[in-house]
PALOMAR-408730 format. One record per residue (C-alpha): residue in one letter; x, y, z. Coordinates in steps of 0.1 Angstrom, whole numbers, always signed. Layout:
ZAZA   res       x       y       z
ZAZA     A       X       Y       Z
...
END
This chain:
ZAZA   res       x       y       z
ZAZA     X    -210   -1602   -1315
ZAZA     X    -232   -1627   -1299
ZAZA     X    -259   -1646   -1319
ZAZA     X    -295   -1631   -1310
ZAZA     X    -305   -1663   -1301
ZAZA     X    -282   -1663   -1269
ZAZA     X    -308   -1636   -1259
ZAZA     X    -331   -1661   -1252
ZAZA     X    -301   -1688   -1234
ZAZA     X    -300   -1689   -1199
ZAZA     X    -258   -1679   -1192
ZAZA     X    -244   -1701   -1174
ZAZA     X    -237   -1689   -1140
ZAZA     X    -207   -1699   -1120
ZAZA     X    -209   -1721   -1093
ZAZA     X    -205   -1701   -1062
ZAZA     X    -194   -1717   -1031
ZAZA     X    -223   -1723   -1003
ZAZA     X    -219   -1713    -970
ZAZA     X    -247   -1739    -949
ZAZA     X    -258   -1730    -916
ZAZA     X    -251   -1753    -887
ZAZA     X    -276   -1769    -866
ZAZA     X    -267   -1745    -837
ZAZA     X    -288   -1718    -835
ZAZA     X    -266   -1699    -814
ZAZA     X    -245   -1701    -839
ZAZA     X    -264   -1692    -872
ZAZA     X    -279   -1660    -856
ZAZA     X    -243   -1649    -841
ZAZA     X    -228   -1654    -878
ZAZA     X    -263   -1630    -891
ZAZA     X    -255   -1604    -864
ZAZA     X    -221   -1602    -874
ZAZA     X    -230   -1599    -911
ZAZA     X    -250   -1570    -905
ZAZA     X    -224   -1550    -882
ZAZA     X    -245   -1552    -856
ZAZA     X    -269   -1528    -870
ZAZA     X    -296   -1519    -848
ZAZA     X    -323   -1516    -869
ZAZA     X    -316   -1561    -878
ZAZA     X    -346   -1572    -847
ZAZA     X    -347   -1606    -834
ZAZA     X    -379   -1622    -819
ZAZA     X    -370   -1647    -796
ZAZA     X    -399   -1678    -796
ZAZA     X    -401   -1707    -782
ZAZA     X    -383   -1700    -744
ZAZA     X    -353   -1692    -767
ZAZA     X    -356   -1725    -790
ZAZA     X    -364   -1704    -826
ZAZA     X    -363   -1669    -840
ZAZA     X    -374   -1646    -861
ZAZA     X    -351   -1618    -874
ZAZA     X    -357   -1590    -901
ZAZA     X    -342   -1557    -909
ZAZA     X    -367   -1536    -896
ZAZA     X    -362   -1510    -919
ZAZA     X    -372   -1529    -947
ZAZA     X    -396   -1559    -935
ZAZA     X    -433   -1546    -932
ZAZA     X    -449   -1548    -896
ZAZA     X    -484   -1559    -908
ZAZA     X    -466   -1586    -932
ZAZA     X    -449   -1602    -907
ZAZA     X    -481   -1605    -885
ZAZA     X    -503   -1618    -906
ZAZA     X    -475   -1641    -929
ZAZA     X    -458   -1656    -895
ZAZA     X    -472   -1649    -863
ZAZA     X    -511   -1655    -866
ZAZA     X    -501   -1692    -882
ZAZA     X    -474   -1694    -858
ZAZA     X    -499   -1698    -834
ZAZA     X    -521   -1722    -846
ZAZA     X    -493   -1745    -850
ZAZA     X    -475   -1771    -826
ZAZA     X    -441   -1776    -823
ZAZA     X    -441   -1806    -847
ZAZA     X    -456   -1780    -872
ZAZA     X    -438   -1752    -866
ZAZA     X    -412   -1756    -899
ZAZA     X    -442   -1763    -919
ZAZA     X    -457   -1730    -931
ZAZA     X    -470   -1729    -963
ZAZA     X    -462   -1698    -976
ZAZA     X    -420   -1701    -960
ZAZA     X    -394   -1710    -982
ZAZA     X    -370   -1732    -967
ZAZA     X    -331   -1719    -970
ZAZA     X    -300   -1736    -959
ZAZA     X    -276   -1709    -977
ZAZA     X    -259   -1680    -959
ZAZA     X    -252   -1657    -990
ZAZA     X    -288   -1663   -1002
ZAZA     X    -304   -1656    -968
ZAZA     X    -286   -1621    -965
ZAZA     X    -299   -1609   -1001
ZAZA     X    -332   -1620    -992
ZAZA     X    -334   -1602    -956
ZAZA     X    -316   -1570    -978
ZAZA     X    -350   -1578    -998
ZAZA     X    -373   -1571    -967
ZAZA     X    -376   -1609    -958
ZAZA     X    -377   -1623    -925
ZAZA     X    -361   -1654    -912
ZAZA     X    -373   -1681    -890
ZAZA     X    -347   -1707    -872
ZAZA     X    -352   -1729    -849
ZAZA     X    -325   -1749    -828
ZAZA     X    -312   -1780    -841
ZAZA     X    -324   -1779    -877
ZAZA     X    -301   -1759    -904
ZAZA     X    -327   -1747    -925
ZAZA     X    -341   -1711    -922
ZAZA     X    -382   -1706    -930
ZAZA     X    -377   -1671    -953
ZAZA     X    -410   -1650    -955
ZAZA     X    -422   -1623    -979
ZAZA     X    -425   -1590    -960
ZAZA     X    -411   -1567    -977
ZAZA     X    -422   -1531    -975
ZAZA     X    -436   -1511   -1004
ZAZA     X    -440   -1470   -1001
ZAZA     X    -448   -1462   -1037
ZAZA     X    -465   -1426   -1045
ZAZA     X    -492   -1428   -1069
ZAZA     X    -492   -1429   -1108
ZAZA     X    -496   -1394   -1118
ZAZA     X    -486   -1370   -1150
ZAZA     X    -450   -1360   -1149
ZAZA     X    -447   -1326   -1142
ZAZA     X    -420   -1321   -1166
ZAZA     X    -439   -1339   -1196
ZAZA     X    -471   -1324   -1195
ZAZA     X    -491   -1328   -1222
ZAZA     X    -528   -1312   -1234
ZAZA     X    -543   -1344   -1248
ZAZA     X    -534   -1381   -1243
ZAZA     X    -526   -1403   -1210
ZAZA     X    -519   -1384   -1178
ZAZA     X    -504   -1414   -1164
ZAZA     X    -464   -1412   -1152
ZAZA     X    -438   -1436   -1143
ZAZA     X    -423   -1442   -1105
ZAZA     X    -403   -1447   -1083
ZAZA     X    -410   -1486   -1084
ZAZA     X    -398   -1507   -1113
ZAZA     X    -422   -1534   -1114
ZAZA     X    -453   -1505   -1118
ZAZA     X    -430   -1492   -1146
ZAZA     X    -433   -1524   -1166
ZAZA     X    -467   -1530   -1154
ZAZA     X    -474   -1495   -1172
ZAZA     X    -457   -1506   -1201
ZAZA     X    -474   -1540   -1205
ZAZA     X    -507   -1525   -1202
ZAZA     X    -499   -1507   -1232
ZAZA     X    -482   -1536   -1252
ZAZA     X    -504   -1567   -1243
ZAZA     X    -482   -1585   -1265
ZAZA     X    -459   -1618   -1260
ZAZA     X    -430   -1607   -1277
ZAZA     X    -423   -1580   -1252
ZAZA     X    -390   -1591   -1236
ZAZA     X    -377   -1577   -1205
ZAZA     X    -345   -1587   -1189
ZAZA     X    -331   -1582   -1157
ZAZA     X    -298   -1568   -1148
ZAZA     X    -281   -1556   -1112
ZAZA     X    -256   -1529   -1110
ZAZA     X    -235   -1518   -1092
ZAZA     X    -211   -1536   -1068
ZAZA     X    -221   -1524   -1034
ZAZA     X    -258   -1514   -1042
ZAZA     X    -271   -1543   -1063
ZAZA     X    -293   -1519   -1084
ZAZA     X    -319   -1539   -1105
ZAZA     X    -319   -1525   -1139
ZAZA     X    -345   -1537   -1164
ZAZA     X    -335   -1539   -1207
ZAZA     X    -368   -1540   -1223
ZAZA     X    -378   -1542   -1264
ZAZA     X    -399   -1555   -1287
ZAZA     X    -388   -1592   -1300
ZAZA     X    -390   -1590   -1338
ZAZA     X    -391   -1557   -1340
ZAZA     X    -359   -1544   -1322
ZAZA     X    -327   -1549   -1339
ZAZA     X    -305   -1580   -1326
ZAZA     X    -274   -1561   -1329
ZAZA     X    -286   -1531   -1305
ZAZA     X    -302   -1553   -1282
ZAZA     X    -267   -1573   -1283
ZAZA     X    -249   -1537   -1278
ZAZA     X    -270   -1522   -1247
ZAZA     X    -267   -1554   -1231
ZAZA     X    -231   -1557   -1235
ZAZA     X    -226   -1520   -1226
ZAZA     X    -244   -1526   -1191
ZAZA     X    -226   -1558   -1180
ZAZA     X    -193   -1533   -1187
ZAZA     X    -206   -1514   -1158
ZAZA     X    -184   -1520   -1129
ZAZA     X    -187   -1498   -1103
ZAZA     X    -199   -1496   -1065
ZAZA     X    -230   -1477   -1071
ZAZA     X    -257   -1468   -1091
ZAZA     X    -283   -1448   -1084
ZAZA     X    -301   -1435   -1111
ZAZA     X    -303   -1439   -1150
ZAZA     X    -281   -1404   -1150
ZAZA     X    -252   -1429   -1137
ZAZA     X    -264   -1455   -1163
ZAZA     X    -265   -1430   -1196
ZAZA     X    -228   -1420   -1188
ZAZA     X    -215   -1449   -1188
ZAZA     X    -229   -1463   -1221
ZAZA     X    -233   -1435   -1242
ZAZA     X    -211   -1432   -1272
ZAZA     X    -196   -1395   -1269
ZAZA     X    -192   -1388   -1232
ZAZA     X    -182   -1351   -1238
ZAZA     X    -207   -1344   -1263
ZAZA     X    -231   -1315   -1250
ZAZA     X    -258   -1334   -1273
ZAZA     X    -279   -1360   -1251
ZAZA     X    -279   -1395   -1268
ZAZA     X    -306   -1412   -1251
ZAZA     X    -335   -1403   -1247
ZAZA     X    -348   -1396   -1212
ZAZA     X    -384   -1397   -1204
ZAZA     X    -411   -1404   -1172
ZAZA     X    -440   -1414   -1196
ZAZA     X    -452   -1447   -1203
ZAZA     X    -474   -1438   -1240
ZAZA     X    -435   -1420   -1251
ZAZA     X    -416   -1450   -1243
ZAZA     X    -441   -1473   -1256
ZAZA     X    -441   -1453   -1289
ZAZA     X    -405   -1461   -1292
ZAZA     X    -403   -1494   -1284
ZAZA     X    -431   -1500   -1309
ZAZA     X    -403   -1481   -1334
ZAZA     X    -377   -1505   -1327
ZAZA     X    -358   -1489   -1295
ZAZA     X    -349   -1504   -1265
ZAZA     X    -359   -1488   -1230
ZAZA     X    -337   -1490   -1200
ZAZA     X    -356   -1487   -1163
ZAZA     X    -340   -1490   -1131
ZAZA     X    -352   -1493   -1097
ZAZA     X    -355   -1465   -1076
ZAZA     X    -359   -1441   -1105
ZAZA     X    -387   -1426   -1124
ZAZA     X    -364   -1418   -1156
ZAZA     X    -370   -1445   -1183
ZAZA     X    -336   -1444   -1208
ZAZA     X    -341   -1453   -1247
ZAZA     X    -313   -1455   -1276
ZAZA     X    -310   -1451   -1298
ZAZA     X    -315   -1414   -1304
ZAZA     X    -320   -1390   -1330
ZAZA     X    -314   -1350   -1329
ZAZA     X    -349   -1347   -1341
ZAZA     X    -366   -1374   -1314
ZAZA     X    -361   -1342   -1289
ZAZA     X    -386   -1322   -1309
ZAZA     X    -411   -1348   -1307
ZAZA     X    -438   -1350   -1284
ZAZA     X    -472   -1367   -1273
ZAZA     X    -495   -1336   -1281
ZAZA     X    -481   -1339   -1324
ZAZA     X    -496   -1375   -1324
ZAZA     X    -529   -1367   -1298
ZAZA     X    -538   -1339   -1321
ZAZA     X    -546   -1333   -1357
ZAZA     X    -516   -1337   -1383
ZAZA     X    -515   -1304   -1392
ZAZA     X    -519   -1290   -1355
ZAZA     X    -491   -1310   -1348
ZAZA     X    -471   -1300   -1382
ZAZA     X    -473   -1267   -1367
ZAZA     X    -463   -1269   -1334
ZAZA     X    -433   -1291   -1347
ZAZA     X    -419   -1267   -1372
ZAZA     X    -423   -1238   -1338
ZAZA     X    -401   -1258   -1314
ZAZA     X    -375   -1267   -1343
ZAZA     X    -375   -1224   -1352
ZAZA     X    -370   -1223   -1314
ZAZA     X    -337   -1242   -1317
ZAZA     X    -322   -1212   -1342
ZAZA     X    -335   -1186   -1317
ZAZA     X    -325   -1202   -1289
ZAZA     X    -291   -1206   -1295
ZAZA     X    -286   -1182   -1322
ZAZA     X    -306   -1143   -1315
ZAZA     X    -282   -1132   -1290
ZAZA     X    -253   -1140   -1310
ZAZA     X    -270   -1123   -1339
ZAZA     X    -278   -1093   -1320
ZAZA     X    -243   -1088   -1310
ZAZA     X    -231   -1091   -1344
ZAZA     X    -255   -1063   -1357
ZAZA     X    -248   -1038   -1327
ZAZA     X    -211   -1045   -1329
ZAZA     X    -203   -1053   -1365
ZAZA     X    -230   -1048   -1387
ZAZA     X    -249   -1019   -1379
ZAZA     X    -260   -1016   -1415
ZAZA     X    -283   -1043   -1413
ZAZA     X    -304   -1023   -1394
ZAZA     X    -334   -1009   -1405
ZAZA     X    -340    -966   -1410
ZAZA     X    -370    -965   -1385
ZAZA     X    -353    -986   -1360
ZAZA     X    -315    -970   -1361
ZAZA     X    -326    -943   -1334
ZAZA     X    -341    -963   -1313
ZAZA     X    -315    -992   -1315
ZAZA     X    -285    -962   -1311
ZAZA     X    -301    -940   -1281
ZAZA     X    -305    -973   -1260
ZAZA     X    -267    -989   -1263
ZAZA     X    -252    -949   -1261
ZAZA     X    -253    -942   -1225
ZAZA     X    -244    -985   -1218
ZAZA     X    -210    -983   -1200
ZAZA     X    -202   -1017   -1212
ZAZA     X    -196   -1037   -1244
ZAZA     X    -225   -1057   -1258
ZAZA     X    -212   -1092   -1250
ZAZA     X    -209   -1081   -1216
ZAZA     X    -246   -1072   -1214
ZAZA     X    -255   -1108   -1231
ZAZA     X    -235   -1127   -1205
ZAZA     X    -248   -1107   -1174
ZAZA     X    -284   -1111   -1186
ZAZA     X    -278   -1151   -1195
ZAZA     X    -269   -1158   -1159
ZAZA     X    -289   -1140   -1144
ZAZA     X    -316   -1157   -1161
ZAZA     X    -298   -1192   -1150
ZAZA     X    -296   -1180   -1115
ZAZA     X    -333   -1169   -1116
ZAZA     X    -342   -1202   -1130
ZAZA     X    -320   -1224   -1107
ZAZA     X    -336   -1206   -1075
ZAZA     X    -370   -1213   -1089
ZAZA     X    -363   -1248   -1093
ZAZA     X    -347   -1256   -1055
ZAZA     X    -373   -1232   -1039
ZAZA     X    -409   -1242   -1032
ZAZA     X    -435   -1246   -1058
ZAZA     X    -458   -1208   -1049
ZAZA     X    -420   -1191   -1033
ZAZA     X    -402   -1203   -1073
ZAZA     X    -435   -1190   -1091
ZAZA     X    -430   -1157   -1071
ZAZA     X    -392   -1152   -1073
ZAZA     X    -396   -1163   -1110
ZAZA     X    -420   -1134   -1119
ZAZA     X    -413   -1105   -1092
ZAZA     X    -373   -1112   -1092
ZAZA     X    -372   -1108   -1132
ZAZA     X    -394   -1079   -1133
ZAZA     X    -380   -1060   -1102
ZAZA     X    -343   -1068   -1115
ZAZA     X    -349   -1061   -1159
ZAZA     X    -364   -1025   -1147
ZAZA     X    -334   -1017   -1125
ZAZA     X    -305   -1031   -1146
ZAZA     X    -316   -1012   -1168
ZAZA     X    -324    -979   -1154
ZAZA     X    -289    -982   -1135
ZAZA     X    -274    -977   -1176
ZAZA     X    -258   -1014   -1174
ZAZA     X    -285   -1031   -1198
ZAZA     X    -298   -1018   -1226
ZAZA     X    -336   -1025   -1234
ZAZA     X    -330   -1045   -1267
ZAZA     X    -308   -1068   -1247
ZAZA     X    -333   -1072   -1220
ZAZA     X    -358   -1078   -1251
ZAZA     X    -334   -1105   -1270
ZAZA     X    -325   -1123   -1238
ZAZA     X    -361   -1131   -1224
ZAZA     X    -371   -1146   -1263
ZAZA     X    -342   -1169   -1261
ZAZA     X    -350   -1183   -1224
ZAZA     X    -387   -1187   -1237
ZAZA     X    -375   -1203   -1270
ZAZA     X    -350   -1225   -1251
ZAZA     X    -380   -1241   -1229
ZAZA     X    -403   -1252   -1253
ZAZA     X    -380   -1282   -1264
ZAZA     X    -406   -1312   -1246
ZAZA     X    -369   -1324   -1233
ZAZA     X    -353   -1308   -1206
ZAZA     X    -317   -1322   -1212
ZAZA     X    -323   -1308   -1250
ZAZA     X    -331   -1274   -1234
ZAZA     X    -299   -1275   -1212
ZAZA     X    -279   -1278   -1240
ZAZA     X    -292   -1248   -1260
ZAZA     X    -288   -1228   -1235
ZAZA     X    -249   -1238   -1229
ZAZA     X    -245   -1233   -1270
ZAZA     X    -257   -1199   -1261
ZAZA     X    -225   -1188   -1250
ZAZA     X    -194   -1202   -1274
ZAZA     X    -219   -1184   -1299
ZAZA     X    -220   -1151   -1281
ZAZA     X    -183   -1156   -1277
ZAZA     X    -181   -1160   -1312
ZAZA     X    -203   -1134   -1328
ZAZA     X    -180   -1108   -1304
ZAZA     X    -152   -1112   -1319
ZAZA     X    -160   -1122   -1360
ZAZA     X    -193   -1108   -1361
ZAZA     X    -215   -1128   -1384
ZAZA     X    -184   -1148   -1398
ZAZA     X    -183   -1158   -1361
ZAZA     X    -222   -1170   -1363
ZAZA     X    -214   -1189   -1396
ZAZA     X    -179   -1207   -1384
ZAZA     X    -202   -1216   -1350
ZAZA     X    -228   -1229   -1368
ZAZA     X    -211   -1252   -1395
ZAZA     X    -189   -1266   -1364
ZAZA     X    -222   -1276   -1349
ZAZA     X    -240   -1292   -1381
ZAZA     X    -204   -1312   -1384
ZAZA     X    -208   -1323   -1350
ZAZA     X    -241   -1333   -1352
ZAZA     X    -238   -1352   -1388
ZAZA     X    -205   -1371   -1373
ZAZA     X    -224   -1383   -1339
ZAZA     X    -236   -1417   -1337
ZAZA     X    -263   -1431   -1308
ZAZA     X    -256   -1469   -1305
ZAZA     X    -252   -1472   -1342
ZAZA     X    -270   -1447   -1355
ZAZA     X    -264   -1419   -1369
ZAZA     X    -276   -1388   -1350
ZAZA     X    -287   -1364   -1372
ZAZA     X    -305   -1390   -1391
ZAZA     X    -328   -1384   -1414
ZAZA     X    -309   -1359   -1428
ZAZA     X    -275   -1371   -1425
ZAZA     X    -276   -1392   -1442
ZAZA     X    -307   -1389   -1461
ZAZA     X    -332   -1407   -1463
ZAZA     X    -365   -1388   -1479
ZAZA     X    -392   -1414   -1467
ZAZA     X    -384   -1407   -1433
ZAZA     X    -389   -1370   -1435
ZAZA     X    -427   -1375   -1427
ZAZA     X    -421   -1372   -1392
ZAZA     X    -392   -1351   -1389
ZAZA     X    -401   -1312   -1397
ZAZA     X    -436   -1324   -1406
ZAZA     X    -463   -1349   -1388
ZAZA     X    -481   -1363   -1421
ZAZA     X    -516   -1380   -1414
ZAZA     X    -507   -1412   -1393
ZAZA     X    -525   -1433   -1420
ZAZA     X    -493   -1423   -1447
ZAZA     X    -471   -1437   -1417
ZAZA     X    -469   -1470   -1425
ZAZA     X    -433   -1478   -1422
ZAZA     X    -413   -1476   -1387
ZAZA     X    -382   -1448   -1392
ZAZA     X    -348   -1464   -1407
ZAZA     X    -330   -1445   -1379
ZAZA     X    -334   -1475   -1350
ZAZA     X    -329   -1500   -1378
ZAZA     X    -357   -1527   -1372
ZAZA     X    -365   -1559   -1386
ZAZA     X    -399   -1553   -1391
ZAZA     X    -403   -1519   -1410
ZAZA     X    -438   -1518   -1419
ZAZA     X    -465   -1510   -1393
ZAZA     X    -496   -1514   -1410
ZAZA     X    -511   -1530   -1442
ZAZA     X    -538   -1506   -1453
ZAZA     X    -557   -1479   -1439
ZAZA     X    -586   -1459   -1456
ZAZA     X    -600   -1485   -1473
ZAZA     X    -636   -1476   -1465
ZAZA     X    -627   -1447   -1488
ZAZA     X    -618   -1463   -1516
ZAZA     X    -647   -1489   -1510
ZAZA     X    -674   -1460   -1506
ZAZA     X    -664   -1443   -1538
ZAZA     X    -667   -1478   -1556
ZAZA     X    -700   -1479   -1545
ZAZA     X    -710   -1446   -1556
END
């Protein structure tokens, strides 16, 4: 492992052969057409009766830019001044000319000198900062993360207005050069993590990356896990909040998915609206999305089991009932719980790729006009239809939409399971998955953490959100160097009753 003070070491780059332009300008801007393939959207400006150019890749190179950084100085200017503009950067070097005009740059050369004038004109299209629509939240900061990198960190270091806020640079991918940022908290993040993401995204070597999606596959420590391991969000205040706990946040251009690690089972139950809102407000609100995790994944199962296996469990007043709506259903009950699972997928899935008023609409009509005629055509019975729609709802009000994915896949092996053991089949299900979860580690840590293993002091924000002024320790779970976050808190309390 490397020292953390080679964090802070330029590495030293290998010398990379030069490739100089020639004095020709025929020839530079023949070699620069052939580079590009002759693509048509790489314009030349001829100047000068044929004596200079300009070139850009009009695709990327801003119109207005390139009028008011070349062409109104260009025309003050003489021809004894014309490779004399202040704001041009002069380039002799044929690699570093093509990443710049892949930047948005344009190029000016003029015959008989080998050095290229390189402007800044690159484009920016950037939507504006607004709330994510998958993170909403009731109270707090309605502000979002983009599709621009450099806004990302600019939203971050609003926040953090702090020196020790490190953020380096990385580029991925072999054919698209995506610019990935590693950012954490100097002093407060762990040497050995920050050592560990880092090496984990140099390892990355393939021709493209797109999104952190590619990223988090590629570095995560149990690929075929169902369990996400990092945690995925598009707000600044969450990602913040971490890296003020020790974690380190991966961006990446193009993208408005920030990545952190490492992560904790219980990190997915977390959310801005516990810490915006009274502690016991958010206490209760905690301990209902972690009771949505059993329903979620566990009342169908359990429904199945009592219809199929344990109809004793049952209570008098409700045997009736229960018995006159499965008599006249043709089909087994795990038969019902799969149809009415996807169907509820496919509902969903349709709502999603359809537009925002046509998915409201199919969402409410198509459930409604298809639970009444499933089952008034005999294949559903009403109890299903009841237990089904709780466990969508219960699966949805995880604040993490790759945490509610995997509920919903559990759903199944669990059904599966309870259909053919009954409640044996629940319990064998369910010590598999505390197993799972107790052997998983995220970057180091372990993922069930605190529980497994236990540590008691870090139970305050796990099932319960105590009063943020008991909080005065960061979690173990990220393992930072700095573990306490404030001094003392309250002490006008103690100083008022002193007075008294």
């Amino acid at each position: 492992m490397k020292p953390f003070k080679s964090l802070r070491q330029k590495p030293k780059e290998q010398k990379q052969k030069t490739e100089r332009n020639t004095t020709s300008l025929q020839e530079n801007i023949t070699y620069f057409v052939e580079a590009f393939h002759r693509s048509d959207d790489l314009k030349l400006r001829i100047l000068e009766e044929g004596r200079a150019v300009l070139f850009y890749l009009e695709s990327l190179a801003d119109q207005a830019k390139i009028q008011n950084e070349f062409f109104k100085p260009y025309m003050k200017m003489d021809d004894q001044e014309v490779m004399k503009f202040s704001s041009g950067k002069k380039v002799h070097d044929r690699k570093e000319i093509i990443k710049l005009l892949l930047k948005g740059h344009s190029a000016f050369a003029i015959d008989g000198s080998a050095d290229m004038l390189l402007f800044n004109t690159t484009s920016a299209f950037n939507r504006s900062v607004e709330e994510p629509d998958n993170e909403k939240v009731v109270r707090g900061s309605h502000e979002g993360f983009i599709d621009n990198l450099m806004i990302n960190i600019n939203l971050i270091r609003k926040r953090i207005e702090n020196e020790n806020l490190v953020v380096t640079f990385e580029k991925l991918g072999k054919l698209t050069n995506t610019k990935v940022a590693l950012v954490y908290l100097d002093g407060v993040a762990n040497p050995q993590l920050v050592d560990k993401v880092k090496t984990r995204l140099k390892d990355i070597s393939v021709d493209f990356i797109i999104s952190p999606g590619f990223i988090e596959e590629f570095i995560e420590d149990h690929a075929y896990s169902p369990f996400p391991q990092m945690i995925n969000t598009e707000r600044p205040d969450k990602t913040v909040a971490n890296l003020m706990e020790g974690r380190v946040a991966v961006l990446s251009e193009g993208s408005s998915t920030c990545l952190m690690a490492p992560a904790t089972f219980f990190a997915f139950y977390q959310s801005p609206d516990d810490y915006n809102s009274r502690w016991f407000t958010g206490t209760f609100i905690r301990l209902i999305r972690l009771f949505s995790f059993i329903i979620a994944i566990g009342l169908p199962a359990f429904y199945i089991s009592i219809v199929g296996f344990h109809f004793e469990v049952i209570p008098k007043d409700l045997v009736i009932p229960v018995k006159s709506s499965i008599n006249e259903i043709a089909y087994p009950p795990i038969i019902e719980a799969l149809v009415m699972v996807i169907i509820i997928e496919l509902i969903r899935e349709a709502g999603i790729r359809l537009p925002t008023p046509v998915g409201q609409t199919i969402g409410i009509v198509g459930g409604l006009v298809i639970g009444d005629a499933i089952v008034r055509a005999g294949l559903v019975s009403n109890f299903m239809i009841i237990v089904v729609a709780l466990t969508a709802i219960a699966s949805f009000v995880v604040p993490s939409n790759e945490m509610s994915t995997t509920l919903r896949l559990l759903t199944f092996p669990l059904i599966i399971l309870s259909a053919t053991l009954g409640f044996v089949g629940i319990v064998f299900g369910m010590l598999l998955l505390l197993i799972h979860l107790s052997r998983m580690e995220s970057f180091g840590t372990p993922y069930f953490a605190p529980l497994a293993p236990l540590h008691v002091k870090d139970l305050k924000d796990t099932f319960i959100r105590l009063p943020l002024f008991k909080m005065n320790t960061r979690p173990k779970n990220a393992k930072p160097i700095k573990g306490k976050t404030q001094a003392t808190s309250r002490e006008w309390r103690r100083d008022g009753k002193n007075r008294k």
